[in-house]
C-alpha positions as CSV (number, residue, x, y, z in Angstrom):
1,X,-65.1,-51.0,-43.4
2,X,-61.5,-51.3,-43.9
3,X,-59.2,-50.4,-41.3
4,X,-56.2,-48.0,-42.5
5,X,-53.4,-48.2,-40.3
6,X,-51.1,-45.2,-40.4
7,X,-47.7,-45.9,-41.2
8,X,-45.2,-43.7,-39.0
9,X,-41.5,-42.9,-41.1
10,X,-39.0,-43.5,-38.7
11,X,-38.1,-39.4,-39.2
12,X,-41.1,-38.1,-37.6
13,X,-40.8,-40.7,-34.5
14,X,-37.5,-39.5,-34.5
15,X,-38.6,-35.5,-34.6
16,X,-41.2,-36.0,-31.8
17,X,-38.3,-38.0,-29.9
18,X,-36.0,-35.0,-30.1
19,X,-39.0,-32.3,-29.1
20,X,-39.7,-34.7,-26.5
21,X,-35.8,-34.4,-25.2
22,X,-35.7,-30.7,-25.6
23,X,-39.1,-30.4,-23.5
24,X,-37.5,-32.6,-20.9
25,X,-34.0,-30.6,-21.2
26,X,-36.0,-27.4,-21.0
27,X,-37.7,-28.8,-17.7
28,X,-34.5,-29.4,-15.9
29,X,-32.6,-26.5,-16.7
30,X,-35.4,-24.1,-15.1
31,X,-35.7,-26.5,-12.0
32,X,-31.8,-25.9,-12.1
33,X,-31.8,-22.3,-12.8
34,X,-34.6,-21.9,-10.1
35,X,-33.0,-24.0,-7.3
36,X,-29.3,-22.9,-8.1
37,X,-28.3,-20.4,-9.9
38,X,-31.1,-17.6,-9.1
39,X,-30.1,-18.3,-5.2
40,X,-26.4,-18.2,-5.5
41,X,-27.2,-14.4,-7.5
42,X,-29.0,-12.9,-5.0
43,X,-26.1,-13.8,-2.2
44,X,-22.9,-12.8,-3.9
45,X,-20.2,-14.4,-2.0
46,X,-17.2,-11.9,-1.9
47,X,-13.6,-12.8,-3.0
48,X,-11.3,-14.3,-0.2
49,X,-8.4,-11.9,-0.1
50,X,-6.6,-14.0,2.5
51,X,-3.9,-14.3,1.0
52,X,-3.1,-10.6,-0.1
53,X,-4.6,-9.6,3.2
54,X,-2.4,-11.5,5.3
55,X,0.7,-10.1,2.3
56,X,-0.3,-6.8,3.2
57,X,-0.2,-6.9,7.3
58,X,3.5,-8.9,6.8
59,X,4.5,-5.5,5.0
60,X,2.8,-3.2,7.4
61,X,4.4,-4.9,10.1
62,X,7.7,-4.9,8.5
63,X,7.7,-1.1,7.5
64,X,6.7,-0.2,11.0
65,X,9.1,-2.2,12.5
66,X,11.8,0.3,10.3
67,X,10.2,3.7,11.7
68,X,11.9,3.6,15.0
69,X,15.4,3.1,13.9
70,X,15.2,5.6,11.2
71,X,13.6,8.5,13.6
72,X,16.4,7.3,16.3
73,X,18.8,8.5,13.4
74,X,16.6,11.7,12.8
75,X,16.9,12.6,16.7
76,X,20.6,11.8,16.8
77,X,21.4,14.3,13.5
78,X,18.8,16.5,14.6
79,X,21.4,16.5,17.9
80,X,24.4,16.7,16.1
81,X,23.1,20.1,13.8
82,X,21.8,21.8,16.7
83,X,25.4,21.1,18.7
84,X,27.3,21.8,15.0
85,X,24.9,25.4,15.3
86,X,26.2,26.4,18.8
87,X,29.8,25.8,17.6
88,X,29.1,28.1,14.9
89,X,28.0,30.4,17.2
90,X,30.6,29.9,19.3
91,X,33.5,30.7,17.0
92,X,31.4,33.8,15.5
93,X,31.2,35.4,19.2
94,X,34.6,34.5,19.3
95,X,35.6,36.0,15.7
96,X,33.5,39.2,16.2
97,X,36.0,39.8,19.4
98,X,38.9,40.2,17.5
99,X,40.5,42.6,15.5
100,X,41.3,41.4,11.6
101,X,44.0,43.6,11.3
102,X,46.3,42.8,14.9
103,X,44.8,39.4,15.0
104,X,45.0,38.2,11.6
105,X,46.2,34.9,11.9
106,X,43.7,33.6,14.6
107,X,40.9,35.9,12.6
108,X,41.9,33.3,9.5
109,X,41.8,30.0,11.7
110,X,38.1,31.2,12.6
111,X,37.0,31.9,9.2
112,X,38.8,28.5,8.1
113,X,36.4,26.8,11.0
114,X,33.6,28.5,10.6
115,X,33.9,27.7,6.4
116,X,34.5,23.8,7.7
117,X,31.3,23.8,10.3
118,X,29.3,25.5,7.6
119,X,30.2,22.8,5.4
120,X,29.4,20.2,8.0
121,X,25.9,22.3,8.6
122,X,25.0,22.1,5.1
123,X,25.6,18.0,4.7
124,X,24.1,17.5,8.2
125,X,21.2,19.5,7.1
126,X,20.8,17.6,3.8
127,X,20.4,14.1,5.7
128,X,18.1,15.7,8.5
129,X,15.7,16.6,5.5
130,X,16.8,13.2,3.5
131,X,15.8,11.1,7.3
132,X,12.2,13.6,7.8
133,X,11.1,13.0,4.2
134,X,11.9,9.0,4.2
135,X,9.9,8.9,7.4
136,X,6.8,10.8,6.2
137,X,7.0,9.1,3.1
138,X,7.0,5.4,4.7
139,X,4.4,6.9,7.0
140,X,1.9,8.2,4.3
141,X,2.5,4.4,2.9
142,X,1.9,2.5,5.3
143,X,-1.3,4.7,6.1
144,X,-2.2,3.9,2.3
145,X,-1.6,0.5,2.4
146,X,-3.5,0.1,6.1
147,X,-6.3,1.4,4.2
148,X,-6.4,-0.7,1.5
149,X,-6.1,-3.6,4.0
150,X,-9.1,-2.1,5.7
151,X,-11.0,-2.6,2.5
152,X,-9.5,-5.4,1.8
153,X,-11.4,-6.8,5.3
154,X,-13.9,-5.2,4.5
155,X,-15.2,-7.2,1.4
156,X,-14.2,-10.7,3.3
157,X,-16.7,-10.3,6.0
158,X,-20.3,-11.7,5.2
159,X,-22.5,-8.5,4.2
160,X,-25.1,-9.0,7.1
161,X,-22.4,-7.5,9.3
């Protein structure tokens, strides 16, 4: 009997080579996927804020340190409209005394001071509401922004906590 030796073309030794690779390729990437990636899902680590956390309590800090000087200024024109209020009253007692007819030219000073204090009252008013608005407003946002710090902790600690 005659022995037939099979002849391999250098193409099919080099298609079972790359089967082979892709078999050996498909083998590492699952021990890969299995003993990396499928871990690292199931414990998301969160994102470090550090850096806009610690942004955010320089801010806080620095807005709070503003509150007391601004409601120092609302006490003291608080003060000054309710002393500017009893000098209005003041010169009205005093006006309502007279008579505008035999005391017309101290009748006229009083109206010309009680125009001038109104005056007064009105722009003193104006920054009293101008000082109580700025210091809600930079209340309200440094509440905001304490919350979104809270948060902001929030995510950086590890979830079993």
């Amino acid at each position: 009997m005659a022995r037939t030796q099979s002849v391999k073309s250098p193409l099919a030794s080099f298609v079972v080579f790359v089967i082979g690779l892709a078999v050996f390729g498909s083998i590492v990437a699952s021990a890969h996927y299995f003993a990396i990636d499928l871990p690292a899902q199931k414990t998301p680590s969160s994102p470090k804020n550090t850096d806009e956390i610690n942004a955010l309590q320089v801010e806080i800090e620095n807005l709070q340190a503003q509150l007391p000087g601004l409601r120092q200024q609302l006490l003291i024109k608080t003060e000054q409209l309710q002393k500017l209020k009893e000098q209005i009253e003041s010169v009205n007692n005093q006006v309502m005394g007279l008579d505008p007819v035999k005391d017309r030219q101290r009748y006229s000073e009083y109206e010309q001071q009680i125009r001038e204090y109104n005056m007064q009252l009105t722009l003193l008013s104006v920054e009293v509401h101008d000082l109580m608005s700025t210091v809600n407003n930079l209340e309200n946002f440094i509440s905001k922004l304490q919350k979104k710090l809270d948060e902001l902790q929030k995510l950086e600690q590890p979830s079993g906590q």
